[in-house]
Backbone bond lengths (Angstrom), bond angles and torsions (degrees), N, CA, C in turn:
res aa  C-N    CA-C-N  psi(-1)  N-CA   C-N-CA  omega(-1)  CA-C   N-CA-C  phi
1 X - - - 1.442 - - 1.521 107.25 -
2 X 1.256 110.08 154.63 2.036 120.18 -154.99 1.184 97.92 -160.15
3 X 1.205 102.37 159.03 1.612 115.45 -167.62 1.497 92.48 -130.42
4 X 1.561 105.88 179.86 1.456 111.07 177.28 1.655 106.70 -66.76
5 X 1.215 135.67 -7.04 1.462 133.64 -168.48 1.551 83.62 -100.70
6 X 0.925 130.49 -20.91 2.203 118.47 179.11 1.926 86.12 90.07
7 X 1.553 141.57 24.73 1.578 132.11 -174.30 1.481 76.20 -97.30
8 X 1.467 84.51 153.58 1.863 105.44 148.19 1.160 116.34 -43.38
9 X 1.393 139.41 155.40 1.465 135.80 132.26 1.491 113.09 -98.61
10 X 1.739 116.11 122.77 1.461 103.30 -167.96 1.308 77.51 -99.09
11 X 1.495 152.88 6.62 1.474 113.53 -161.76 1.590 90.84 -172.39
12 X 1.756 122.49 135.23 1.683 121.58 -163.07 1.127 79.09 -126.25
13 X 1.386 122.92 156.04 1.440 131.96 -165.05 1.854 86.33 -148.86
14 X 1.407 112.49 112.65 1.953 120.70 174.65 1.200 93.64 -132.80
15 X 1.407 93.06 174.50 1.485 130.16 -177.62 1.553 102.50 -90.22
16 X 1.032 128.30 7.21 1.564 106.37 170.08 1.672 97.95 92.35
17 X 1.308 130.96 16.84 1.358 126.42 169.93 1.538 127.13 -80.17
18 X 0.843 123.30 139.95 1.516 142.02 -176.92 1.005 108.11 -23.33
19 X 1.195 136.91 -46.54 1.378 163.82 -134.74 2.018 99.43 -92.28
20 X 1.355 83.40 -48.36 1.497 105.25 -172.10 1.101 132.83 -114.31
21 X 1.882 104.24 25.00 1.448 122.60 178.93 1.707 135.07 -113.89
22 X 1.949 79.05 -15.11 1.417 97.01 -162.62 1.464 114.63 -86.95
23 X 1.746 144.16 156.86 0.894 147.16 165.72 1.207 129.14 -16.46
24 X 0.996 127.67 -66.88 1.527 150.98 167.88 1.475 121.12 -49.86
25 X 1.040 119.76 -10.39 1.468 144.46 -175.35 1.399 90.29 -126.03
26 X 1.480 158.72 -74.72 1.396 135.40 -167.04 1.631 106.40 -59.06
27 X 1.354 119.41 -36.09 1.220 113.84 169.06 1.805 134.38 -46.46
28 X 1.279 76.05 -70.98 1.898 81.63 156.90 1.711 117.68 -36.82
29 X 1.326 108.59 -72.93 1.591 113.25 -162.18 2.097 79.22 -52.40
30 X 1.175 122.73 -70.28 1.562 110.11 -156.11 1.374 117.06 -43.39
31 X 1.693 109.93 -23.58 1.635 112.16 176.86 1.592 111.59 -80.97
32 X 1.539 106.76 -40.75 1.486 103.85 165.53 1.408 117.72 -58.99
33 X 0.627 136.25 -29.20 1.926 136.60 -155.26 1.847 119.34 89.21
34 X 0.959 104.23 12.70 1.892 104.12 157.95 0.878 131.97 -120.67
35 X 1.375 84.44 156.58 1.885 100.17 168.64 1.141 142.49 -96.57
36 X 1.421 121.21 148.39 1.322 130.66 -149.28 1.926 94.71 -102.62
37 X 1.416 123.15 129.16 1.469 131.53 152.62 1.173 143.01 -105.31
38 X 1.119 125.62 128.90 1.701 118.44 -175.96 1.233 101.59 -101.76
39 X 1.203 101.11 139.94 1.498 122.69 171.51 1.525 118.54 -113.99
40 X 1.187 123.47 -176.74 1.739 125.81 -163.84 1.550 82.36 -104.05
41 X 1.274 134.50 130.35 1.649 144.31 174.08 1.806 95.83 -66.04
């Protein structure tokens, strides 16, 4: 995972959205090497 600067992202910080809750998406970040954050919406 890359940002507009081409850096790593070691760590995504959401609101708890759908998008960013589901299986398939914690999977990924654990195969990439990050971490996932919840924040207060």
């Amino acid at each position: 995972m890359e940002n507009a600067t081409d850096k790593k992202i070691k760590r995504l910080r959401s609101d708890n959205g759908g998008k960013y809750t589901g299986r398939r998406f914690k999977d990924y970040l654990n195969r990439s090497g990050n971490k996932h954050e919840n924040t207060v919406p």
